[in-house]
TORLUM-723427 format. One record per residue (C-alpha): x, y, z; residue in three letters. Coordinates in steps of 0.02 Angstrom, whole numbers, plus 50000, padded with zeros to 5 digits. Layout:
# TORLUM-723427
XYZALA...
# end
This chain:
# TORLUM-723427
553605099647955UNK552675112747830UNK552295096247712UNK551775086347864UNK550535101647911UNK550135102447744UNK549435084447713UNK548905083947885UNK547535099247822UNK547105092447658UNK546605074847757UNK545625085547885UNK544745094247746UNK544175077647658UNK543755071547843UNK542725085047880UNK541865086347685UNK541375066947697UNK540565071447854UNK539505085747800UNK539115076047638UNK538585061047745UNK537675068747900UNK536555078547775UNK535855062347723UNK536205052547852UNK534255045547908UNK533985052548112UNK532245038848114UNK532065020248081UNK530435018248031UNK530474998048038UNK531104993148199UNK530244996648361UNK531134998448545UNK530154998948680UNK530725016748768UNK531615015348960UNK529915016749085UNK529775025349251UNK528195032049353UNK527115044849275UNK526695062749381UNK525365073449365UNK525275092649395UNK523945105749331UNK522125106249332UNK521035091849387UNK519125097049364UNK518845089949183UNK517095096949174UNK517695113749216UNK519435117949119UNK519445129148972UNK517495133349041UNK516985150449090UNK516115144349250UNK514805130749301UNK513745125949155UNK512815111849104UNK514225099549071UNK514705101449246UNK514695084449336UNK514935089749526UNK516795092249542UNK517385108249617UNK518945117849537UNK520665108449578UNK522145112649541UNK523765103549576UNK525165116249606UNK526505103349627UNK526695085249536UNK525765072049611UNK525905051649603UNK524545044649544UNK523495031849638UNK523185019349517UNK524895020049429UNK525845020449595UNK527615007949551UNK526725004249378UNK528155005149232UNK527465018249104UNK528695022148922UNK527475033348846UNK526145049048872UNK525095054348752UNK524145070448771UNK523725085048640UNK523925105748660UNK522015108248665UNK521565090548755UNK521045090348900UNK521035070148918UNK522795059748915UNK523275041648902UNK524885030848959UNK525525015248907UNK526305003849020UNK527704989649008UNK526514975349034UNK525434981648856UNK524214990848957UNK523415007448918UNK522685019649040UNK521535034449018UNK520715049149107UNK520245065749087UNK518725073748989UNK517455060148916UNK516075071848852UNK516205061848665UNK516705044948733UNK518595049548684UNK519165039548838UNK518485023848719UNK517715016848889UNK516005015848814UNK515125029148883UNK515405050048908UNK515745048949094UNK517345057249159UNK518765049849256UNK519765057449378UNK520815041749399UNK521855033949262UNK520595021949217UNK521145003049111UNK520485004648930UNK520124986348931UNK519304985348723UNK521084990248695UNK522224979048776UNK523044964748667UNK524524958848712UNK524904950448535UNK524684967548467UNK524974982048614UNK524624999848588UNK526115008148580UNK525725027448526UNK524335040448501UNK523795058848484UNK522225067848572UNK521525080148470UNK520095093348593UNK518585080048581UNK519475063948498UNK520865051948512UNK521975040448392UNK522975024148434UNK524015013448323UNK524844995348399UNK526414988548364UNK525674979248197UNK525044996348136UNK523204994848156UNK522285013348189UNK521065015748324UNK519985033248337UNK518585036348477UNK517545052648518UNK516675067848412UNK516345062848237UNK515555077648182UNK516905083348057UNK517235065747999UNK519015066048117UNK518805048348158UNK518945043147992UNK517665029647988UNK516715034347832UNK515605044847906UNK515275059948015UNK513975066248138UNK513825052348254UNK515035051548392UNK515935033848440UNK516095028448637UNK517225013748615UNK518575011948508UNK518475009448308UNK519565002748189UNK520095013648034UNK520044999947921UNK520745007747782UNK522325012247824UNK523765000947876UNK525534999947937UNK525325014648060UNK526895023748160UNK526435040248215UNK524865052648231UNK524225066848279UNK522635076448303UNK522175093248291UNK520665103648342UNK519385092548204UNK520655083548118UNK521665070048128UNK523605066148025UNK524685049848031UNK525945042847937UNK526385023847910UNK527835013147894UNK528165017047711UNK528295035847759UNK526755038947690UNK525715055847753UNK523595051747775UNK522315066347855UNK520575066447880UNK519205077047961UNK518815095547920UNK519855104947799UNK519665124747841UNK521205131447833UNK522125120647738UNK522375110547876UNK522335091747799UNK523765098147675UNK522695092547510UNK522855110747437UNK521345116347465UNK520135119847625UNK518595112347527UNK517505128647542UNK515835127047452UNK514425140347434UNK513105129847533UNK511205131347566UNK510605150047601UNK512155157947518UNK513125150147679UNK514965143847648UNK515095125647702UNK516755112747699UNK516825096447624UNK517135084747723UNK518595070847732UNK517925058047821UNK519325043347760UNK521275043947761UNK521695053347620UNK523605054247547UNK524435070447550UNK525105070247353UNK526495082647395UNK527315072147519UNK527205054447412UNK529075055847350UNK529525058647534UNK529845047847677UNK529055055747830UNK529335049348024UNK528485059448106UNK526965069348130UNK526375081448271UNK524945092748262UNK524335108848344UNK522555117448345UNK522475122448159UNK524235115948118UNK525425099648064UNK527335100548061UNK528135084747966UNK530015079547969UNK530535065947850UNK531945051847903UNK533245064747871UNK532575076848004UNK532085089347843UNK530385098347897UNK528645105147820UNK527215113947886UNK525505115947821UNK523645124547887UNK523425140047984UNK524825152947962UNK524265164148115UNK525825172048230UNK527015162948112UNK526665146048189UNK527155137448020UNK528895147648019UNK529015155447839UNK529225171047894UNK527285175547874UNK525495172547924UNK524835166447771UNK523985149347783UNK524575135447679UNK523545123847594UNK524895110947549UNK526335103947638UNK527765119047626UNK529745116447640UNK530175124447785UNK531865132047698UNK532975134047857UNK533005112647903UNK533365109247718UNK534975120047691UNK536545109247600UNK538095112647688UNK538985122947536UNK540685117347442UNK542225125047456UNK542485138947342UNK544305134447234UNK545625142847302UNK544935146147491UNK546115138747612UNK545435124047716UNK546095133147897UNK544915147047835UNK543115137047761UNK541915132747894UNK540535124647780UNK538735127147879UNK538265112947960UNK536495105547881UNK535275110948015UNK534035095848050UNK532575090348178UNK532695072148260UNK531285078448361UNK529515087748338UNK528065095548445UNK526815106348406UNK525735119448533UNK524335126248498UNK525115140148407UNK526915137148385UNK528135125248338UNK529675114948424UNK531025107348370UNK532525097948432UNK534045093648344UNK535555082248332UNK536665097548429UNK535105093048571UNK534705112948555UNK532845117848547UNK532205127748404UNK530335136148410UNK529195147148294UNK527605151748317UNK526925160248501UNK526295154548663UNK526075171448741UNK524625181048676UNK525215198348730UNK526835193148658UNK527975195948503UNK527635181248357UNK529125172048327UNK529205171248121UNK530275157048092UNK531375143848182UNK532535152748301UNK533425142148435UNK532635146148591UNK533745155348694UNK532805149748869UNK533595132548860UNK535325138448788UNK536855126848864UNK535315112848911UNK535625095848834UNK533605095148795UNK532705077548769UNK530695082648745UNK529755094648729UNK527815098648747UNK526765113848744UNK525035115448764UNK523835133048739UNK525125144348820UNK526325133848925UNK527785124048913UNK528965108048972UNK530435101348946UNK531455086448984UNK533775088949003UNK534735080549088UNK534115078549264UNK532845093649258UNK531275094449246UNK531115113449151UNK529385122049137UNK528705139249091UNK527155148849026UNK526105166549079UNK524715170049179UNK523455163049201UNK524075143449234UNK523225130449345UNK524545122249409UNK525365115049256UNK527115122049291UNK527275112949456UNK528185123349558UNK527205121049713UNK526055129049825UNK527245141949900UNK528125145249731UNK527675158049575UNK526185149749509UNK526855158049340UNK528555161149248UNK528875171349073UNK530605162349070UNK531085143949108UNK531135138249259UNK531745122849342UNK530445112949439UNK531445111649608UNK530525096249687UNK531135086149533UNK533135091949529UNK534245078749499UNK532995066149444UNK532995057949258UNK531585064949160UNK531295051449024UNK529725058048934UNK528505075148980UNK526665079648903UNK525815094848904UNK523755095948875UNK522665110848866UNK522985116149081UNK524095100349157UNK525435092649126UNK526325073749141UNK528215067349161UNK528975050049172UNK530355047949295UNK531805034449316UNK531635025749506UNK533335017749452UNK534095037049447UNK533565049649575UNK531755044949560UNK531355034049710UNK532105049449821UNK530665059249718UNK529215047349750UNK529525048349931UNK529335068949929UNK527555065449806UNK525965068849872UNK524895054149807UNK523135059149704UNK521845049949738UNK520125056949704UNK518535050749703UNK517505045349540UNK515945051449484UNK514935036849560UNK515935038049744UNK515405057449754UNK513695059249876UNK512185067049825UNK513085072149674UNK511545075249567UNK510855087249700UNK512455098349705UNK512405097949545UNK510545106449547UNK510765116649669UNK512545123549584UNK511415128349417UNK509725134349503UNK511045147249605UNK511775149749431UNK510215151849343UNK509565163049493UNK511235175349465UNK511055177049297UNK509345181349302UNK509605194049444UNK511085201149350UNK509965201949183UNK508725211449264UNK509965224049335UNK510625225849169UNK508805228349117UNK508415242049219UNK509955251549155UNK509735247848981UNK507725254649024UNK508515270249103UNK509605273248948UNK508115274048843UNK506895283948937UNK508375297248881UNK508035293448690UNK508445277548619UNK508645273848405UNK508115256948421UNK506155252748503UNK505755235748543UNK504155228448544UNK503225220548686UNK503565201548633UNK505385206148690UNK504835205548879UNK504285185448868UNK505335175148963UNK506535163148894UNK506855147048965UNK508205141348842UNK509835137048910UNK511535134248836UNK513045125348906UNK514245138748876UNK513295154748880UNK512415163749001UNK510455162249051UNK509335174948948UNK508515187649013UNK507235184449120UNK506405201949101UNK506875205048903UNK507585193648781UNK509455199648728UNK509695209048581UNK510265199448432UNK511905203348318UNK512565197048177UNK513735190748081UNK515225195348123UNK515655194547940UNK517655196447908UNK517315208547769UNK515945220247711UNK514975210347592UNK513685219647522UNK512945205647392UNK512945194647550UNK512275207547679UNK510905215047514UNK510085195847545UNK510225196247714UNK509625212247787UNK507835210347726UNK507675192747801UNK508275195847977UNK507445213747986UNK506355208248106UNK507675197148219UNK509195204348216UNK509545221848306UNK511165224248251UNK512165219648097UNK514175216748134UNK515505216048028UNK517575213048038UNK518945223047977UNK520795225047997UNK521195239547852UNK523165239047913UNK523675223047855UNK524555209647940UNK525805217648106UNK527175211148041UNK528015210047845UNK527115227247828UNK528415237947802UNK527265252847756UNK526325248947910UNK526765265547992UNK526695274747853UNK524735270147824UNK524475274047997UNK524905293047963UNK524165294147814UNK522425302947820UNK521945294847628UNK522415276647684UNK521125276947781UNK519565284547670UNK519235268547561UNK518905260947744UNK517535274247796UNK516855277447634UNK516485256647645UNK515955261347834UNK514795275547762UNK514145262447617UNK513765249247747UNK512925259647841UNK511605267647714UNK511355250747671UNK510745244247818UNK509555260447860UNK508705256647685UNK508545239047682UNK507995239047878UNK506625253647850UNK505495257247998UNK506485244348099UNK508125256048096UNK509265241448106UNK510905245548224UNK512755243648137UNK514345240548223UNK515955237548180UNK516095219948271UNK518115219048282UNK519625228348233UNK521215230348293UNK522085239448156UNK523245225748100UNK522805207748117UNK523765193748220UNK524115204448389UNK524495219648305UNK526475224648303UNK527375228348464UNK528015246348475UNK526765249748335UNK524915245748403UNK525265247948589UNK526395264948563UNK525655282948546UNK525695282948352UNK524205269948330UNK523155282548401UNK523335292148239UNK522195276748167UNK521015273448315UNK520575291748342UNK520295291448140UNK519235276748143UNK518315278648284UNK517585295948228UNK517325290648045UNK516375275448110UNK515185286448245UNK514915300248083UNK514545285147979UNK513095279148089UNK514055263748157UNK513355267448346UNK514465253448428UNK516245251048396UNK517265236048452UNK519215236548487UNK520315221248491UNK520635221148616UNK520635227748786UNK521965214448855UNK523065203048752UNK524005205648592UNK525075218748557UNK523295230248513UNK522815228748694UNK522025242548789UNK522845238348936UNK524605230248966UNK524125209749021UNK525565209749139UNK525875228349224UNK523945232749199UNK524575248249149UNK523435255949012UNK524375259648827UNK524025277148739UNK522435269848644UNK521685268048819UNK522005285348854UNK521515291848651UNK519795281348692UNK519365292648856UNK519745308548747UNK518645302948615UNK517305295748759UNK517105310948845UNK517355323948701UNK516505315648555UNK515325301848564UNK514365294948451UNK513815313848378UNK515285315848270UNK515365326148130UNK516675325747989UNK517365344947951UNK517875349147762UNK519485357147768UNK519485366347606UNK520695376747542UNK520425394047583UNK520555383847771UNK522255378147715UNK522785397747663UNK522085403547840UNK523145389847934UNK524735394447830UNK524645376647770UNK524975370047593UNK523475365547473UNK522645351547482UNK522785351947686UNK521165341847668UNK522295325547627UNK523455328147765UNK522615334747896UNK520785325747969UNK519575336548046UNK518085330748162UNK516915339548279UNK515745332548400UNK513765339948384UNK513125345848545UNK511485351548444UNK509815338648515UNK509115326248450UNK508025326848334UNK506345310648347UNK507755301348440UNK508855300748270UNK510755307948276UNK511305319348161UNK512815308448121UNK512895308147959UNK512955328547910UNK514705333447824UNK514665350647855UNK514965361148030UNK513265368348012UNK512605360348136UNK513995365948282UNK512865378648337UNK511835377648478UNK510745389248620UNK511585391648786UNK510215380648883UNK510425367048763UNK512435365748775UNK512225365848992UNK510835351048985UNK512295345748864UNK513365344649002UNK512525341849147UNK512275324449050UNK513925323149023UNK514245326349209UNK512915312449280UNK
# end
């Protein structure tokens, strides 16, 4: 019996080794053979007023439609009992296509750049026949929408692109112009799958090959470098790719597929091994940082080797890992999903803004004990095909996308199952930038479904009446607000400087302005609004020594960026820095610097300075760092060194979302920064003075010497003002002195 256990063990162990050995090799894609995937209806959910998503408001690209938003999935008229086997859709589109059994191709959505391929920049609100792309010999078969553009590639492997050109993300040969009907990318062949990103477009063929095209920043087209250029007037520009290119570092492997994000691409080759490449923000390319990568990057945890067993370790006791790999990708807008061959979901990245990053892959716990199929995720929320659920998720705000219905949470933090589609087959699911697609079996539990489906069937463009006179009317009563709201704000701003004002504009500033954007408000229609710029990332004083003497005359205030803390996370000195007085005096002496630049190169205009952003540390701070009582200990710091350093405006990130927020997104409940900034508000200002704590003040406190490093000192000047000018920049308490009437005007201010 002990020899029959014995052998019985040994033949287990070279079982289970052959399997390891072979599964880590094993290829997951065939990259030759195409099958047609199992069709069903497709159902709609989300929001339905294409001129109006992702808009603040009515503006000029409004066509007529009124905000709609389907709570609950919806049938869709012209695909009612039509076969469909595949959606395709992007994170930040806000257009989508289907492909039906016959070789047909549908479209609707957005159509600002022609990206519908219909031949013009009309929307549709019904899916609409793209008829320059039907060919039976040679169907369309798969896709990617990128925010303004769209790819195709047919069963042959020819590539079709459509929409904005102006970063050369068609990849036609040239950029600017934008293309209404479809084009063929002539120079690539042999095409399997695609995606598209924010201005830039990836695919990869039949030999496994990896191609991208459109505008590098970022990294983002994987050719290890962004292709940043000092351009005309000192500006930095991006060259261009406006052809497939090869990505070098993936020639030795075999890739199947591609899937992109915003500013992202994750790769997996026919093994299910993964890379990642672009923007590194909130750890959406999973290496355990936010750097951005310019080249393709292993992403270490899918290309672990199942280890060998050490001599002399008995078999009962060895579990070799398992080689971890994808047979399925998706990318959001900022994160990452993958599934494997255990049908467990893995993500990186974040969806929530106000949320925690996720570094790199974890499997998600929210589908834990779910046999998952797909996966899609667009700005913020999620959805998921199992086994007969239909699983969705995402924050506030949504417009419908989730589809739990009308009398439902319109919202959910955790994954939820949409009830109106229980026990139905989910074959495929898509997620754009605010709605949200699924395919369903009729042959199993989806004919019981249809019958419960509200059918969609809205009206086009042409069918609406007197559309062009709503459409007036909407932006004179827009146009009519603004200026009424403009003039309000006017009258304030005039109040605040009849009480002494640094900055004196001249009478030109009270011409009207008739100029109109599509995305901004109307100007003024009493005084032209002041001017800032340029939001530079980083004090650049060579840059800002040109500048300043060109725009003296436009510009009223100069901006700049900073985050002096670092990254939130892989800081592990973060707090430290925080409570360390000297940390931060390399960031006010550059405040101080900045600002005695701009008073002399501005002269007798007297040029405003601001700090345009900061939120201590970059990518949504750190939770229980930046919204806890500690990171007050930098924003009380900061704040006063800017307002003695004659920065007169100072600009948090952010008052909701991230973990820097003012104010909790969710509970509304305000974080101690809030609370730090109504201290500082009503006790300081902008008259701030910094207070030299020298040492005989260190012997008086009891302290030890040099209390001047550990300890910051700052006292707000109630003295007046002096031709209008603060006394910001004084660095002695000289000036705390004041007369009796002068400190009760002082606060009878204070008081109105």
């Amino acid at each position: 019996s002990r020899a029959f256990s014995t052998a019985h063990q040994k033949q287990a162990w070279r079982t289970l080794e052959k399997m390891s050995s072979s599964s880590a090799s094993k290829p997951l894609y065939d990259l030759h053979t195409y099958k047609e995937p199992p069709c069903g209806e497709v159902i709609f959910a989300g929001a339905s007023s294409w001129s109006l998503s992702g808009r603040s408001g009515i503006t000029k690209a409004w066509d007529g439609v009124e905000e709609r938003n389907l709570m609950s999935f919806h049938r869709l008229k012209p695909l009612v009992n039509i076969p469909v086997h595949t959606i395709i859709v992007g994170s930040v589109a806000n257009h989508s296509f289907v492909l039906t059994k016959d070789g047909g191709i549908y479209g609707w959505g957005r159509n600002d750049n022609g990206e519908l391929g219909l031949g013009d920049t009309e929307n549709r609100y019904n899916p609409t026949p793209i008829t320059k792309l039907n060919n039976s010999a040679d169907p369309v078969i798969g896709g990617a929408c990128g925010d303004k553009h769209s790819l195709w590639f047919t069963r042959n492997g020819a590539l079709y692109t459509s929409g904005s050109n102006e970063f050369g993300q068609l990849g036609t040969g040239q950029s600017g112009s934008n293309n209404v009907n479809p084009s063929l990318v002539s120079t690539i062949e042999g095409v399997r799958t695609a995606g598209a990103g924010r201005s830039f477009s990836c695919v990869a063929n039949k030999a496994g090959k990896v191609y991208s095209w459109g505008y590098p920043k970022d990294g983002v087209l994987g050719h290890g470098t962004e292709g940043k250029f000092l351009g005309t007037g000192n500006r930095w520009e991006y060259s261009l790719e406006v052809r497939p290119r090869v990505i070098e570092e993936l020639v030795a492997e075999t890739i199947a597929e591609v899937a992109c994000g915003a500013a992202h691409t994750i790769v997996t080759n026919i093994e299910g091994k993964v890379w990642t490449w672009g923007f590194g923000g909130y750890g959406r390319l999973g290496h355990g940082d936010n750097k951005n990568q310019f080249s393709p990057k292993k992403l270490e945890h899918f290309h672990n080797v199942p280890e060998p067993k050490p001599a002399g370790t008995n078999t009962i006791f060895f579990r070799p890992q398992k080689p971890r790999r994808l047979k399925y990708i998706a990318a959001g807008s900022r994160c990452c999903w993958g599934i494997d061959v255990h049908e467990r979901a893995h993500f990186w990245g974040i969806t929530k803004s106000s949320g925690e990053a996720t570094m790199y892959p974890k499997i998600f716990e929210g589908l834990n004990g779910w046999r998952v199929r797909e996966i899609s995720c667009g700005v913020s929320s999620s959805i998921c095909a199992s086994e007969y659920s239909l699983i969705t998720w995402g924050p506030s705000p949504t417009f419908g996308e989730l589809g739990y219905g009308e009398g439902d949470v319109k919202s959910s933090t955790v994954t939820k199952k949409v009830d109106d589609l229980e026990d139905t087959n989910v074959l495929k699911v898509g997620m754009g930038f605010q709605h949200s697609l699924a395919i369903i079996d009729p042959e199993d539990g989806g004919r019981k479904v249809y019958e419960k489906l509200k059918v969609f069937d809205p009206p086009e463009l042409k069918d609406i009446p007197d559309r062009d006179k709503i459409i007036a009317a909407a932006l004179d009563a827009r146009a009519s607000s603004s200026k009424n709201k403009n003039s309000k704000n006017s009258r304030n701003k005039n109040r605040i400087k009849s009480k002494g004002s640094k900055r004196k504009r001249s009478d030109d500033d009270d011409d009207d302005d008739d100029d109109d954007d599509d995305d901004d408000e109307d100007d003024d229609g009493d005084s032209k609004p002041r001017v800032l710029a340029t939001d530079q990332l980083h004090w650049e004083p060579e840059f800002f020594n040109e500048l300043i003497p060109l725009v003296k005359n436009i510009v009223d205030v100069i901006t700049w960026h900073d985050y002096p803390l670092g990254p939130g996370y892989g800081n592990p000195n973060l707090q430290a820095h925080i409570m360390d007085p000297t940390f931060h005096q390399k960031f006010l002496a550059q405040a101080q610097n900045a600002s005695a630049m701009v008073r002399q190169l501005s002269g007798e205009q007297r040029t405003e300075i601001w700090m345009g952003e900061t939120g201590g540390c970059y990518n949504s701070g750190h939770n229980t760092t930046s919204n806890a009582f500690i990171d007050s200990f930098w924003y009380l710091q900061v704040m006063a060194g800017f307002a003695a350093n004659g920065h007169s405006g100072f600009c948090r990130q952010s008052f909701i979302g991230g973990n820097y927020e003012l104010v909790d997104k969710e509970t509304h409940v305000p974080n101690p920064d809030y609370y730090s900034l109504a201290i500082f508000n009503r006790l300081m200002g902008e008259k701030v003075l910094w207070v030299d704590a020298k040492e005989e003040d260190a012997k008086n406190l009891g302290a030890s010497n040099s209390v001047q490093e550990q300890v910051s000192v700052w006292a707000h000047c109630a003295r007046k003002e002096d031709n209008g000018n603060n006394n910001n920049n004084n660095n002695t308490s000289s000036n705390l002195t004041t007369e009796k009437k002068e400190k009760e005007e002082e606060e009878e201010d204070d008081g109105a």
